[in-house]
One Martini backbone bead per residue (centre of mass of N, CA, C, O) as a GRO file, in nm:
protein
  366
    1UNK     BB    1  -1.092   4.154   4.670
    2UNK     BB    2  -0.900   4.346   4.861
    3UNK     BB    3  -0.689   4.403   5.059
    4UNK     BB    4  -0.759   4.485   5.311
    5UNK     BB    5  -0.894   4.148   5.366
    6UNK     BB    6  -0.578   4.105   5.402
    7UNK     BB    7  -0.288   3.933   5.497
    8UNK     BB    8   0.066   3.901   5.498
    9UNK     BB    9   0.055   3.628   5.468
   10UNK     BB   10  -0.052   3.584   5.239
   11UNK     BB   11   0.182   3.709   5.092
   12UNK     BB   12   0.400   3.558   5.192
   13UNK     BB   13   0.319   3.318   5.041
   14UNK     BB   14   0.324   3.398   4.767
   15UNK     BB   15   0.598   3.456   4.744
   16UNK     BB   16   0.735   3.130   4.851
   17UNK     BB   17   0.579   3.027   4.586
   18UNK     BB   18   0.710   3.121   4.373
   19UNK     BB   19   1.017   3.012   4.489
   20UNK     BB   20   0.914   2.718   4.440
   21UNK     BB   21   0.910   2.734   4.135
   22UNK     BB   22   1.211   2.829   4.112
   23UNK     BB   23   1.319   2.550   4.212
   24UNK     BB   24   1.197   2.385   3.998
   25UNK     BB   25   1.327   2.496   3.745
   26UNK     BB   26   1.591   2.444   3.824
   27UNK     BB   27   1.637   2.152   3.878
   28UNK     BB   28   1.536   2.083   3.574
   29UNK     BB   29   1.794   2.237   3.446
   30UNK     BB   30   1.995   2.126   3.581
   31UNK     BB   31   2.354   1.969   3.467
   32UNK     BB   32   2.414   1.743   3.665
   33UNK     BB   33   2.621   1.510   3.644
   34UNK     BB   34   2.375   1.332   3.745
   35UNK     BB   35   2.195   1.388   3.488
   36UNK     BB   36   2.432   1.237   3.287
   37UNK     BB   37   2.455   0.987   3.393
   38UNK     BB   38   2.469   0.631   3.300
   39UNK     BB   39   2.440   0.578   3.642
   40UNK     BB   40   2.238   0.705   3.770
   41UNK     BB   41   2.005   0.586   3.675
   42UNK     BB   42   1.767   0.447   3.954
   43UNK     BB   43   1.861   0.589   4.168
   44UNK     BB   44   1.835   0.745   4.477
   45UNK     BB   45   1.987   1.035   4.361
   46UNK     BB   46   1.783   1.059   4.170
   47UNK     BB   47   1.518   1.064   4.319
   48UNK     BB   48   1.587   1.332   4.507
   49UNK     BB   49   1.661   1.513   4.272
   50UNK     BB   50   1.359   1.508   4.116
   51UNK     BB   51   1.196   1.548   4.368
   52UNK     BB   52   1.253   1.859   4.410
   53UNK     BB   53   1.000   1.955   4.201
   54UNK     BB   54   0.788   1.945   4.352
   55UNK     BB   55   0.755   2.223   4.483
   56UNK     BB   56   0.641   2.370   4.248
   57UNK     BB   57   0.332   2.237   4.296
   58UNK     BB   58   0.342   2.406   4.607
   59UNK     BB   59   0.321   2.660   4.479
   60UNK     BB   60   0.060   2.664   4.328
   61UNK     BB   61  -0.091   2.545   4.497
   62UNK     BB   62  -0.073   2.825   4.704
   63UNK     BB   63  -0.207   2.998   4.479
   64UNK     BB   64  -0.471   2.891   4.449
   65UNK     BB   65  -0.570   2.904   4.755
   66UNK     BB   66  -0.558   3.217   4.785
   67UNK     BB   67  -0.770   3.273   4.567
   68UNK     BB   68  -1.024   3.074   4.664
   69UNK     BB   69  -1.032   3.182   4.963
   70UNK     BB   70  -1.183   3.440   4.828
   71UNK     BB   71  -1.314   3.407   4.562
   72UNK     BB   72  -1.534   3.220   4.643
   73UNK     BB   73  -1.680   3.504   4.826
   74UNK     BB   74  -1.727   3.617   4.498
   75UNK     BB   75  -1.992   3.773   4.318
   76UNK     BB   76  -1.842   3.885   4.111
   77UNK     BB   77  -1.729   3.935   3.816
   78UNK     BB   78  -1.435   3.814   3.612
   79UNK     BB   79  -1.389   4.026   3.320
   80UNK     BB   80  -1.158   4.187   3.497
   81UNK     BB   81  -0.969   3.980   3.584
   82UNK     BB   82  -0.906   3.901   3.314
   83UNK     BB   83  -0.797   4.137   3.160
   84UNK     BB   84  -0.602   4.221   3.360
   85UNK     BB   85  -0.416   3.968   3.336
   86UNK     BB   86  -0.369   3.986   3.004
   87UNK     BB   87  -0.214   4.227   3.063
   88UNK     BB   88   0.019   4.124   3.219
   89UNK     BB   89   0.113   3.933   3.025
   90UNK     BB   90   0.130   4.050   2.827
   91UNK     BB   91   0.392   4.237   2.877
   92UNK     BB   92   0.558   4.002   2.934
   93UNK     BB   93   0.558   3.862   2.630
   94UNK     BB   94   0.578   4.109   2.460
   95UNK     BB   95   0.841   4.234   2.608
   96UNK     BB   96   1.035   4.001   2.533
   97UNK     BB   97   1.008   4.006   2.207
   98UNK     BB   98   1.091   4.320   2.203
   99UNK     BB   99   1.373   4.252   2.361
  100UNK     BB  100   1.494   4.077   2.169
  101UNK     BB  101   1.529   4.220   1.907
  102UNK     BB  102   1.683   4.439   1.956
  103UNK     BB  103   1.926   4.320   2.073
  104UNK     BB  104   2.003   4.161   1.810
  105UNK     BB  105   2.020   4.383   1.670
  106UNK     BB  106   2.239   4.547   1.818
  107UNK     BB  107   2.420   4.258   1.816
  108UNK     BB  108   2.407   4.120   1.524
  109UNK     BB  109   2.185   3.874   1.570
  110UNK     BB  110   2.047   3.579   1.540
  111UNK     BB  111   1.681   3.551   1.508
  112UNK     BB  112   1.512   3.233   1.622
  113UNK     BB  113   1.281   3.307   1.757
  114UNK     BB  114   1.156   3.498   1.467
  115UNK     BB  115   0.851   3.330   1.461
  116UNK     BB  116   0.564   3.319   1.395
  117UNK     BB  117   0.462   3.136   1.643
  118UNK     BB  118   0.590   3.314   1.864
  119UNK     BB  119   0.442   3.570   1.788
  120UNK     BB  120   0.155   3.457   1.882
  121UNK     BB  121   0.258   3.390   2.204
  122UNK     BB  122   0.318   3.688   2.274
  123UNK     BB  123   0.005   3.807   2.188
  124UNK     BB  124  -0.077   3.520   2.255
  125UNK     BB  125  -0.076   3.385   2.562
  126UNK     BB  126  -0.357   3.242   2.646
  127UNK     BB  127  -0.423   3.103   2.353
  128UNK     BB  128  -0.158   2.977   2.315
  129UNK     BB  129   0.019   2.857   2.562
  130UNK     BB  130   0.292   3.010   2.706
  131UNK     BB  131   0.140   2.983   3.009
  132UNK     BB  132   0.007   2.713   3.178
  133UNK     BB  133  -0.093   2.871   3.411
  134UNK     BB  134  -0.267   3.084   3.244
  135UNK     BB  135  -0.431   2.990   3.148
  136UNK     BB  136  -0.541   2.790   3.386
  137UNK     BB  137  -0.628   3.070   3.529
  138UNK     BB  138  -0.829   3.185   3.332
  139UNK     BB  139  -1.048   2.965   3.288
  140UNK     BB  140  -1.100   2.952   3.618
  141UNK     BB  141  -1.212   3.256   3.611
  142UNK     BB  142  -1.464   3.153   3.438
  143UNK     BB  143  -1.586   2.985   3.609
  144UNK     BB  144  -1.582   3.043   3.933
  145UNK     BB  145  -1.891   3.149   3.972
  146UNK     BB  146  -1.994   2.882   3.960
  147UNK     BB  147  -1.870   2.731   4.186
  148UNK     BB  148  -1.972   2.928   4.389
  149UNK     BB  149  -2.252   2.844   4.361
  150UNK     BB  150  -2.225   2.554   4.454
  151UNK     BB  151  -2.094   2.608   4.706
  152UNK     BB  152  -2.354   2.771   4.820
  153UNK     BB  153  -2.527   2.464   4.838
  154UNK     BB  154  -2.381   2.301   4.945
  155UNK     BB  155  -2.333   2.088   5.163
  156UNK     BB  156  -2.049   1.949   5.344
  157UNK     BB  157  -2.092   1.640   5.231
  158UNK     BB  158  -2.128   1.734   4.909
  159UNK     BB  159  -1.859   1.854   4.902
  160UNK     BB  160  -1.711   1.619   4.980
  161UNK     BB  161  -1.802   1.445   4.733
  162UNK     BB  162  -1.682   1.586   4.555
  163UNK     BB  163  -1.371   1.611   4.614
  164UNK     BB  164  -1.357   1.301   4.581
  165UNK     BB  165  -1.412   1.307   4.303
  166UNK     BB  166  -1.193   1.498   4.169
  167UNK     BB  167  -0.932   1.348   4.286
  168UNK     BB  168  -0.987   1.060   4.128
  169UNK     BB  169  -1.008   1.168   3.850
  170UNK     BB  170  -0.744   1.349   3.842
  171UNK     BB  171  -0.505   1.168   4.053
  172UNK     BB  172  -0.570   0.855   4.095
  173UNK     BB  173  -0.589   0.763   3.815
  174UNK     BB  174  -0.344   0.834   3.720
  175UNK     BB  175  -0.160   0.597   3.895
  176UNK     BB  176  -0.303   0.354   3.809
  177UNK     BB  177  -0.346   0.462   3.501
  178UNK     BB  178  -0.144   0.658   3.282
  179UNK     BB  179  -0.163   0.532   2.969
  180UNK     BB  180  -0.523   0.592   2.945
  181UNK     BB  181  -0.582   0.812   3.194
  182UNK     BB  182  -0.637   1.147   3.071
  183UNK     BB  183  -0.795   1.363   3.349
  184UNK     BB  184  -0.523   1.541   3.397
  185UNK     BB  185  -0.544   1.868   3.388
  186UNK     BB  186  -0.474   2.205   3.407
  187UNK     BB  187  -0.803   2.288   3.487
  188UNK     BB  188  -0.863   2.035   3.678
  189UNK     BB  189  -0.608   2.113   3.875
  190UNK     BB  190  -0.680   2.378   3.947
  191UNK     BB  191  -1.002   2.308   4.031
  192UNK     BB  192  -0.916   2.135   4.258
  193UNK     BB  193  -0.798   2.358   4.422
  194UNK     BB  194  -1.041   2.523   4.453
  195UNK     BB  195  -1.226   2.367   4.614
  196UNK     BB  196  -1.041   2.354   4.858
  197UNK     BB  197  -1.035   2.655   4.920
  198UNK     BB  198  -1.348   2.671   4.932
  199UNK     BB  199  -1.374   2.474   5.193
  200UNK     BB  200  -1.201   2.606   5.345
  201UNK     BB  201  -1.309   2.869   5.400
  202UNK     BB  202  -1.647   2.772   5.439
  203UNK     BB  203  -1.487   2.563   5.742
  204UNK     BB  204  -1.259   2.727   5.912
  205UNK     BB  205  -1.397   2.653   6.181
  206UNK     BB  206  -1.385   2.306   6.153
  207UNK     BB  207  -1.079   2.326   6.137
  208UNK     BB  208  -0.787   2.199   6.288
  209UNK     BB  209  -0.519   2.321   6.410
  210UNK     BB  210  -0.214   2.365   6.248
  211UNK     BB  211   0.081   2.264   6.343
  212UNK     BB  212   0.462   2.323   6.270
  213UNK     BB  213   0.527   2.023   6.291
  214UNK     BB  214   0.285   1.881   6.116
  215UNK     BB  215   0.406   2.017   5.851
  216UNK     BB  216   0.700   1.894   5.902
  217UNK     BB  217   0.607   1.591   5.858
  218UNK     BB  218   0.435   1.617   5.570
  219UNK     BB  219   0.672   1.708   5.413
  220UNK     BB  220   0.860   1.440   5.488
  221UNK     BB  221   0.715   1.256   5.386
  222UNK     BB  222   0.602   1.307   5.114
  223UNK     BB  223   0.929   1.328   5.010
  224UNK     BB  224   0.965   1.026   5.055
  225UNK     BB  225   0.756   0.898   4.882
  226UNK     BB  226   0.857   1.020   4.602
  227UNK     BB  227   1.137   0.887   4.642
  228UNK     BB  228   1.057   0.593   4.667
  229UNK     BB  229   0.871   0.610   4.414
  230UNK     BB  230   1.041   0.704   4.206
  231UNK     BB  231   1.231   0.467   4.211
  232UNK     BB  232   1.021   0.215   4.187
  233UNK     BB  233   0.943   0.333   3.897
  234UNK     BB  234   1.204   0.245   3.754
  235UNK     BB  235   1.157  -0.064   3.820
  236UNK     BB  236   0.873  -0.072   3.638
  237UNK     BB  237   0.995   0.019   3.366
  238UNK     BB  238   1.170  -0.237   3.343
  239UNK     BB  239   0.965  -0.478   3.382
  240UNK     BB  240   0.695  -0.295   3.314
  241UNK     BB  241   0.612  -0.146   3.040
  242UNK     BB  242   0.332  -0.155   2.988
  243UNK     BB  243   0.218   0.060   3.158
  244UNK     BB  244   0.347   0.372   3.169
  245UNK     BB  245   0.522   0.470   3.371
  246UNK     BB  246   0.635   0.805   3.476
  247UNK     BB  247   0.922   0.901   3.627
  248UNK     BB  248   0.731   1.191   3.680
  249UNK     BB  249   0.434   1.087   3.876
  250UNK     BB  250   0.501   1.244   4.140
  251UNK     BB  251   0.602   1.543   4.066
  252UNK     BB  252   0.686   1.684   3.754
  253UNK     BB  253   0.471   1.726   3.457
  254UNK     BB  254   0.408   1.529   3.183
  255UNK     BB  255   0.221   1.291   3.366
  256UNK     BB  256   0.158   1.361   3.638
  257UNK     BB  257   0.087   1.358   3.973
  258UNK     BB  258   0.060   1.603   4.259
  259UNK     BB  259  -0.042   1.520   4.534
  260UNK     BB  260   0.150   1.542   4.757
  261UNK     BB  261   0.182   1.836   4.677
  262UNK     BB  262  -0.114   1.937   4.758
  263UNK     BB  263  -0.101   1.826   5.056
  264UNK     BB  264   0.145   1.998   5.139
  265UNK     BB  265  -0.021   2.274   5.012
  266UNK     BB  266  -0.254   2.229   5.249
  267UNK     BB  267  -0.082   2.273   5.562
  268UNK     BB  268   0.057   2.531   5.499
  269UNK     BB  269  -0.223   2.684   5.471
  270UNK     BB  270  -0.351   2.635   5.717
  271UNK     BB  271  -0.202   2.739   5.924
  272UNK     BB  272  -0.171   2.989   5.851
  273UNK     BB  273  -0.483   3.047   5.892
  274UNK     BB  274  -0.425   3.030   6.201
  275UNK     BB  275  -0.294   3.243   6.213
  276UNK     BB  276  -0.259   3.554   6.373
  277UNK     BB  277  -0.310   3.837   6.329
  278UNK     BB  278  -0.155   4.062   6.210
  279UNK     BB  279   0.058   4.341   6.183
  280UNK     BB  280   0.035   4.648   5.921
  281UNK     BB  281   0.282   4.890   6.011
  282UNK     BB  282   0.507   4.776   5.958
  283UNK     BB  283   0.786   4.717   5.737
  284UNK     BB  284   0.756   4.389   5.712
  285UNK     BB  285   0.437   4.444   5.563
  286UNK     BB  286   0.500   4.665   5.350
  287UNK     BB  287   0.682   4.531   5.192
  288UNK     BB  288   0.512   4.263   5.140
  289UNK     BB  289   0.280   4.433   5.010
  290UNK     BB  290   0.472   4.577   4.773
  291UNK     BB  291   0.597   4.268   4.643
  292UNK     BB  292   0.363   4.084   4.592
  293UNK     BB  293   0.236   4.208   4.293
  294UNK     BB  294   0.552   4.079   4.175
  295UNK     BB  295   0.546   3.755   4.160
  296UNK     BB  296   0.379   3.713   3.888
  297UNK     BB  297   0.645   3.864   3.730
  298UNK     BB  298   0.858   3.599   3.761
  299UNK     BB  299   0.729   3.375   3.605
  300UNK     BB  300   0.692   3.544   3.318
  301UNK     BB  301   1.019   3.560   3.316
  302UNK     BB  302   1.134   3.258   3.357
  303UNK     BB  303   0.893   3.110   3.161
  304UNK     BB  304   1.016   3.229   2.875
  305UNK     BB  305   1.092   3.092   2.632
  306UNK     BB  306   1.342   3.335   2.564
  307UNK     BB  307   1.466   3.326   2.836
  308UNK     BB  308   1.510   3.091   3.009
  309UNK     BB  309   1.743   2.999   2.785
  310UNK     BB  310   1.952   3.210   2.879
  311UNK     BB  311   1.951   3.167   3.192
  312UNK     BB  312   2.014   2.865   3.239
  313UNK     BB  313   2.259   2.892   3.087
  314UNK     BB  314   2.434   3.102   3.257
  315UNK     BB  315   2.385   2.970   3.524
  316UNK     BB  316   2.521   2.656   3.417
  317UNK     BB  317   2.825   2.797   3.335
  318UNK     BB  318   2.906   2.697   3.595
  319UNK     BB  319   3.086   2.536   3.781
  320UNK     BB  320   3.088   2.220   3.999
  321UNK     BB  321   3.065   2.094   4.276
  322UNK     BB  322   3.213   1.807   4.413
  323UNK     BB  323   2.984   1.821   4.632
  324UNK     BB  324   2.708   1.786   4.800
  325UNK     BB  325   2.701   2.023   4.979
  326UNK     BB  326   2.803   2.202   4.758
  327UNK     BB  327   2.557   2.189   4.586
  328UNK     BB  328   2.354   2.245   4.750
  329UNK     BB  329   2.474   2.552   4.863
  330UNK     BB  330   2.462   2.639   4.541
  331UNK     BB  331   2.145   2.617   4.483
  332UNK     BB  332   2.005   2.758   4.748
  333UNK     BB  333   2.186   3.062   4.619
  334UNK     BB  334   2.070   3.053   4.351
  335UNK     BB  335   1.768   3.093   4.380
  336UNK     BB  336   1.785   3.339   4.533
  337UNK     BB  337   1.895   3.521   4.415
  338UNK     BB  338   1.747   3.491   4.141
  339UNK     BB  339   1.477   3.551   4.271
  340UNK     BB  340   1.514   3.841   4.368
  341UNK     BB  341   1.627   3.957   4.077
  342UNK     BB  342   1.329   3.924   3.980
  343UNK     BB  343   1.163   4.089   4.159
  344UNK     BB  344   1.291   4.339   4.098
  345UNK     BB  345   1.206   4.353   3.833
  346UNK     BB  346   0.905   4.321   3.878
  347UNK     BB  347   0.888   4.566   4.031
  348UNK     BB  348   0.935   4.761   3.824
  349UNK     BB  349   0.756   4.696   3.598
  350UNK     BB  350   0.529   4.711   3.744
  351UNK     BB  351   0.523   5.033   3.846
  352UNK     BB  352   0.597   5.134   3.499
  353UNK     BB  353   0.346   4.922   3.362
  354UNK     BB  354   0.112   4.778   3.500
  355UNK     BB  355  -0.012   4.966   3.710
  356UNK     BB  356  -0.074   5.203   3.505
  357UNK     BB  357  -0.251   5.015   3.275
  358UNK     BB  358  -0.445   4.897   3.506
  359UNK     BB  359  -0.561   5.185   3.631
  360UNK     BB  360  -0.648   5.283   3.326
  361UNK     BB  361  -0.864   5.061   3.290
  362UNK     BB  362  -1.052   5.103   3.501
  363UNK     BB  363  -1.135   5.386   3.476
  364UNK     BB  364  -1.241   5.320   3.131
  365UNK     BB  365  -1.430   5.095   3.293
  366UNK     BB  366  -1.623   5.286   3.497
   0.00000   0.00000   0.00000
């Protein structure tokens, strides 16, 4: 489906879908004195600021959710969506490899990256599981639409069955037995949010309007449920480890189950839907439309395991805050900042490299 079918709430969401996994990765990389202290494990403090990565979940949520409410009601075939997909993420995983050697090699540096391993997960970023967003987004979009087909012959009743089997075996059977129902993947992660949003598309009109209230309700509520529950899963791993529940099990992370995260970016994404359609000629749609395709090269560019290691080492490598305050206040400036400056990046990258390689694939594609 084309831009033309979409408003930019929906793309100004999706910008800020990315903005919230950059501050998971933040807060997951950060090195504050509370993470590293011997006293800190089991903590409020502690619990409050691990609480912080579910952000990134709900990024996820929301990225998916917006493929999904459109891709839903698409008949085409899915495989121009994916290898235009696969030359994007090459583009960025083949080129991040590609200026790493250069700069090694112009600053007489030794080259740690340049193992067979890392070259083959640059060039098959999609089949080595470089960026598993990537990878579990590319699987989805192999499926798509046959649940497409699925769904558009169910019932609103069998729709709404299908969905609570997949929500209790993808996140509830996580929770209740983490140790040994390993039924949680990225590809089942990923299909129960698109099965969500394509019942949201096709049921959207009888769906009760979402107030700003209760999204910032259901927000503060999810994340003090995350802060409380993890904080006692401290308590159940001292007490009954043979349980195996990981301390990142509501948050983010391999071992989670992400259901908070999930509800909370599915009222964000209500809300948006039930607003009014915005006017398209403003200078605030027009910019929002021109930066929204360069998103997805934001995540590409900080979540590359050679960047990455570099990035989060540069950025924490500045004196921390003594005050609670102070954190907060430089976490949060760091974030958005961090954000602009990779937007812009891949805002250029996508204009220079991007745009003309996957418009001259369509051209000998048609």
């Amino acid at each position: 489906m084309t831009r033309k079918t979409r408003n930019w709430h929906f793309e100004l969401l999706r910008i800020i879908s990315m903005l919230l996994i950059v501050a998971t990765h933040y807060f997951a990389s950060a090195n504050f004195n509370i993470k590293s202290a011997s006293d800190s494990s089991g903590t409020w403090q502690m619990a409050i600021r691990n609480s912080l990565q579910m952000s990134g979940q709900v990024g996820v949520t929301l990225f998916v959710l917006i493929s999904a409410f459109f891709l839903s009601k698409s008949n085409s075939s899915p495989v121009r969506r994916m290898i235009l997909l696969w030359i994007q993420v090459f583009i960025y995983s083949g080129g991040s490899l590609a200026t790493y050697i250069i700069i090694t090699k112009l600053l007489n540096k030794q080259t740690i990256f340049l193992t067979s391993r890392n070259v083959l997960a640059s060039v098959f970023p999609i089949t080595m599981g470089t960026y598993w967003f990537m990878s579990a987004f590319f699987a989805l979009l192999c499926v798509s639409p046959f649940i497409n087909k699925l769904v558009s012959v169910l019932s609103k009743r069998d729709f709404l069955v299908l969905l609570g089997i997949f929500i209790w075996f993808v996140f509830i059977w996580r929770i209740l037995n983490p140790l040994t129902l390993q039924y949680f993947t990225d590809i089942g992660y990923l299909s129960t949010i698109y099965l969500i949003g394509a019942f949201i598309s096709k049921y959207s009109i009888l769906i009760p309007k979402i107030s700003l209230w209760q999204v910032i309700l259901v927000c503060c509520i999810s994340f003090s449920i995350c802060a409380i529950g993890t904080n006692y899963i401290e308590t159940i791993r001292r007490l009954f480890p043979e349980f195996g529940y990981p301390a990142n099990l509501l948050t983010a992370g391999p071992g989670a189950s992400p259901i908070l995260s999930v509800i909370t970016g599915c009222f964000i994404f209500l809300w948006v839907c039930k607003l009014p359609s915005p006017g398209l000629n403003t200078i605030w749609s027009k910019s929002i439309l021109s930066l929204s395709p360069a998103t997805l090269g934001v995540y590409l560019i900080h979540e590359n395991f050679i960047i990455k290691n570099y990035l989060w080492r540069f950025v924490f490598q500045l004196p921390e805050p003594t005050s609670t305050i102070g954190i907060v206040a430089n976490s949060a400036v760091s974030i958005v900042l961090i954000y602009i400056i990779l937007l812009l990046v891949s805002y250029v990258i996508f204009k220079l490299l991007v745009s003309p390689l996957t418009t001259q694939f369509m051209k000998f594609a048609s």
